[in-house]
C-alpha positions as CSV (number, residue, x, y, z in Angstrom):
1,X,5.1,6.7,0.6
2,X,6.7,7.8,3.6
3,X,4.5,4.9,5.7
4,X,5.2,2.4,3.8
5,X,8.7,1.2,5.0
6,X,11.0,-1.9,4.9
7,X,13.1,-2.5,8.4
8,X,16.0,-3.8,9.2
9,X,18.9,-4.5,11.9
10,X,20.8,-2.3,9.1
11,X,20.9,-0.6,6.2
12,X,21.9,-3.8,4.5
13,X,19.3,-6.1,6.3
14,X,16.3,-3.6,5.5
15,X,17.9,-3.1,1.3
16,X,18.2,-7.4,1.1
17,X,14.2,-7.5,1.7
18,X,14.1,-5.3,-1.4
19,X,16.4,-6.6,-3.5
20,X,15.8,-8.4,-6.0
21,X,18.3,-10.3,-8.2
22,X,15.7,-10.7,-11.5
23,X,14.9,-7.3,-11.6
24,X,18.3,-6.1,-10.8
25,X,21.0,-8.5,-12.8
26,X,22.8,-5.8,-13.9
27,X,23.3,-4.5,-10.6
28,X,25.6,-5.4,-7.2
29,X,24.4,-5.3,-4.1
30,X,26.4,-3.1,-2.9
31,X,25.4,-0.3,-5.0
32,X,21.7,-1.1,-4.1
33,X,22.5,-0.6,-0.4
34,X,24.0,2.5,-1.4
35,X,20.5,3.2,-2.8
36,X,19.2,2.2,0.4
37,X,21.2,4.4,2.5
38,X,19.9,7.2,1.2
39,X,16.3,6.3,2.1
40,X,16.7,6.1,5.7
41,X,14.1,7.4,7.3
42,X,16.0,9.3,10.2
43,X,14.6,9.5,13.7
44,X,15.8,13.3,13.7
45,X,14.9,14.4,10.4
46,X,11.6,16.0,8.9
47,X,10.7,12.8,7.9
48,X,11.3,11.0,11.2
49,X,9.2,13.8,12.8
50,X,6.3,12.7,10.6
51,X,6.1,9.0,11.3
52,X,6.5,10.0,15.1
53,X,3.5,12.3,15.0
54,X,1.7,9.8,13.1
55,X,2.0,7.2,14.9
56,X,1.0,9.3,18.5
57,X,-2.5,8.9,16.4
58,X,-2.0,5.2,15.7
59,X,-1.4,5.4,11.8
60,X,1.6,3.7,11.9
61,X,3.7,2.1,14.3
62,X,6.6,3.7,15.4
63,X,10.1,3.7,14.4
64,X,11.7,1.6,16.9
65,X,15.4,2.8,18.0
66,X,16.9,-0.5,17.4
67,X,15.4,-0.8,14.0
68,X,17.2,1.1,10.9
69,X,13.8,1.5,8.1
70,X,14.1,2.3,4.4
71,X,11.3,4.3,2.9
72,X,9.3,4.1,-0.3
73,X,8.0,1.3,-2.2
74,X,9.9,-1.3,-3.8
75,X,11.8,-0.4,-6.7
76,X,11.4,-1.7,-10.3
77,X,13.7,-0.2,-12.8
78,X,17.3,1.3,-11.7
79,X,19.6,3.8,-13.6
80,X,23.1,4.7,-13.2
81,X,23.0,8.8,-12.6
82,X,26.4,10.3,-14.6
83,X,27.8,10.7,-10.8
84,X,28.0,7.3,-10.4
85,X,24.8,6.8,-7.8
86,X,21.8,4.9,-8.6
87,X,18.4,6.1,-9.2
88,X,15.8,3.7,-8.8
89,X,12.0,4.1,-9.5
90,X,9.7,2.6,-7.4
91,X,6.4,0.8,-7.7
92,X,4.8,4.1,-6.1
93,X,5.8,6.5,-8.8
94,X,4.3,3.6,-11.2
95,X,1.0,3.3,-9.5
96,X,1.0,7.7,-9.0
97,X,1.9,8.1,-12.4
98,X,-1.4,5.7,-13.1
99,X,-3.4,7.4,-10.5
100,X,-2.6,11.2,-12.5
101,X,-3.6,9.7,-16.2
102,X,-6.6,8.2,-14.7
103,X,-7.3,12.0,-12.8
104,X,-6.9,13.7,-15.9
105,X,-9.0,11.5,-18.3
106,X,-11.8,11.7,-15.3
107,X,-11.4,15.4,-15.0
108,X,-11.8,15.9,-18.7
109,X,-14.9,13.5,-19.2
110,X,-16.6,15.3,-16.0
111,X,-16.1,19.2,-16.9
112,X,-16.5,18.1,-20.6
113,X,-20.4,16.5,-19.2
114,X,-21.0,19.4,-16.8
115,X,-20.5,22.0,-19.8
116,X,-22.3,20.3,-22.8
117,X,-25.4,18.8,-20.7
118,X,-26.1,22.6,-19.6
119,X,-25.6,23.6,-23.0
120,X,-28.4,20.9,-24.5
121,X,-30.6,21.3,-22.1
122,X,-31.0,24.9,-23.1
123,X,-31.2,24.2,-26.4
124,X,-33.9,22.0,-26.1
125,X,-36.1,24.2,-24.0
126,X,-35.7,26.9,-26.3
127,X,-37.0,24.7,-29.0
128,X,-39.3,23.5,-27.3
129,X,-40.7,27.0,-26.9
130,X,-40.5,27.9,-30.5
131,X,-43.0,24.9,-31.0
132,X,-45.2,25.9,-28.4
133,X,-45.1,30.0,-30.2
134,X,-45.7,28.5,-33.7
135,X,-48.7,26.3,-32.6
136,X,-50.2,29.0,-30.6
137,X,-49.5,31.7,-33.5
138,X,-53.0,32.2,-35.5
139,X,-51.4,33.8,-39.0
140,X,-48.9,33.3,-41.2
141,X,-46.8,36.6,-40.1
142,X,-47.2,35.6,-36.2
143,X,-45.6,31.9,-37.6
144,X,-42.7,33.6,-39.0
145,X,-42.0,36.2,-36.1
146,X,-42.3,33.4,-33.5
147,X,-39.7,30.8,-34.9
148,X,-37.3,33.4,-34.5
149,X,-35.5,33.0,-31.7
150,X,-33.2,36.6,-29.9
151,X,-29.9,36.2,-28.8
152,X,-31.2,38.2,-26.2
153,X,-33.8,35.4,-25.2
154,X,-31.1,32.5,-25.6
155,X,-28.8,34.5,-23.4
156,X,-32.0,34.8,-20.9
157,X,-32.7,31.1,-21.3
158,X,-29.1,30.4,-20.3
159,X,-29.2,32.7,-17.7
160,X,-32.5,30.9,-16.2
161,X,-31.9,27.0,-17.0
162,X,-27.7,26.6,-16.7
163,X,-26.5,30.0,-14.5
164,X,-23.1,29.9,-14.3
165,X,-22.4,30.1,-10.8
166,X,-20.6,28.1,-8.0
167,X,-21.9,24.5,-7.1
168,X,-24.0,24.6,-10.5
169,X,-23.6,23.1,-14.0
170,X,-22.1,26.1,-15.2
171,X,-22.8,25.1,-18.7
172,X,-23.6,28.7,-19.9
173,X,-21.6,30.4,-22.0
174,X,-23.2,33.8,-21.4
């Protein structure tokens, strides 16, 4: 993220705190300043605007003028783009692209819960009120017409118990 930043004298001073020989055999260090150069978070630039204005409100402390910072997180894995400039992909986009699966798998388990849990919930009361007909039905013939259930009464049951409305379970298919 833009507020998390390594500084430097220079370019170079800020890109040796990030590099890392291990991760980047392959790799000189020259091209990984290149890398670095093009994070710069300039003083005059949109993003420079931002860390100014965020740290009038003491979220992060300012970029000082004799002080050249690199944005982002560290990097991990680094490519060689067909123009001959690196691409390097941070810890960030590792931990966002983490963050997104987790979202999703969350997202799908909640609306999954908020639809079906509507959904038995009906379905039991409406059984529950086909018992309560049968045992109060004297005859045979009342028996039979009272363990029928309408779609006209489901949809009414629906309607009542899981109304499919803002801020509610929405679990009615009506």
């Amino acid at each position: 993220p833009l507020t998390q930043r390594m500084c430097g004298h220079d370019v170079e001073d800020a890109a040796k705190d990030l590099f890392h020989r291990e991760v980047f055999a392959e790799w000189n260090h020259s091209m990984f300043v290149d890398w670095a150069e093009r994070q710069v978070i300039r003083p005059h630039h949109f993003s420079g605007w931002i860390l100014t204005a965020l740290s009038y409100v003491h979220v992060v402390e300012p970029i000082r003028s004799n002080r050249t910072c690199v944005r982002g997180c560290d990097p991990f894995r680094c490519e060689m783009q067909e123009d001959g400039r690196l691409s390097c992909a941070t810890y960030c986009f590792y931990s966002l692209q983490q963050s997104l699966v987790l979202l999703f798998f969350t997202h799908a388990a909640c609306t999954t819960a908020f639809i079906v849990i509507p959904m038995i919930k009906v379905r039991f009361l409406a059984e529950k009120e086909l018992e309560v007909a049968q045992e109060l039905s004297s005859d045979l013939s009342e028996a039979r017409q009272a363990s029928r259930y309408s779609l006209l009464q489901y949809q009414e049951k629906c309607d009542d118990q899981a109304r499919y409305e803002y801020e509610s379970w929405g679990g009615s298919y009506v």
